[in-house]
C-alpha positions in Angstrom: -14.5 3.3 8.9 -11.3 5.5 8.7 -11.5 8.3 11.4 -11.2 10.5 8.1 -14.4 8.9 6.7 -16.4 9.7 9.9 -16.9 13.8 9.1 -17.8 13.3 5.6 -21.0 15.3 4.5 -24.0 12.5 3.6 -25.2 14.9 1.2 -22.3 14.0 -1.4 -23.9 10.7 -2.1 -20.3 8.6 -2.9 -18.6 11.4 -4.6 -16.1 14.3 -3.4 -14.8 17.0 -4.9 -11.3 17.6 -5.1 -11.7 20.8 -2.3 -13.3 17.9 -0.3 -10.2 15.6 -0.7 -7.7 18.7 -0.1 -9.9 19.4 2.7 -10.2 16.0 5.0 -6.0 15.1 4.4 -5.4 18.9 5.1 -2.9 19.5 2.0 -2.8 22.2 -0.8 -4.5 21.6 -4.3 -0.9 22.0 -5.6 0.0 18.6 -3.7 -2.9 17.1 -4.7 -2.1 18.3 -8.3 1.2 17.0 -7.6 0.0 13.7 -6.6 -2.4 13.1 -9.5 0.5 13.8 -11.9 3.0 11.2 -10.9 0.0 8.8 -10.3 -0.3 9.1 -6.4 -3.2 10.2 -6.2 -6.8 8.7 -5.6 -8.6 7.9 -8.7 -10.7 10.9 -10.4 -13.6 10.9 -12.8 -13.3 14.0 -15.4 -16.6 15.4 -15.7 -17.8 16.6 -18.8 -17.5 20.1 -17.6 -14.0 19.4 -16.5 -14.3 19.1 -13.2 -12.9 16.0 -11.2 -15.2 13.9 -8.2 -13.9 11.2 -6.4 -15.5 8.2 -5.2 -16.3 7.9 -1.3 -15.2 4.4 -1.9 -12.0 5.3 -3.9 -10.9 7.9 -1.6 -11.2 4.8 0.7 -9.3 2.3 -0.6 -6.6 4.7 -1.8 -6.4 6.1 1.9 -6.0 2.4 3.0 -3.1 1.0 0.4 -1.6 4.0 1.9 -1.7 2.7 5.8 -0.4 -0.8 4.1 2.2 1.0 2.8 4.1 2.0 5.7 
């Protein structure tokens, strides 16, 4: 477990928001924004209402190619 992963709320039940996200990497929505755009980004589900959610395990394994990466 990432030392990101270890102040996650257990209440989410495998999915974040994108406030969450923005929250744990300490950027700006407009970076994430940014990131989604040019495909960067973690993978996002589009809820019907048009909200995005993230999975826990997503997050995860996009956080991880990123530590691979450099």
């Amino acid at each position: 477990m990432s030392p990101l992963t270890a102040t996650r709320n257990p209440k989410t039940r495998g999915w974040m928001t994108i406030e969450e996200v923005c929250d744990e990497l300490q950027v700006a929505r407009s970076t994430f924004n940014d990131w989604r755009a040019k495909g960067r980004g973690p993978k996002c589900v589009k809820l019907p209402n048009g909200g995005l959610r993230i999975r826990h395990t997503e997050f995860d394994r996009w956080i991880n190619s990123l530590e691979e990466a450099s």
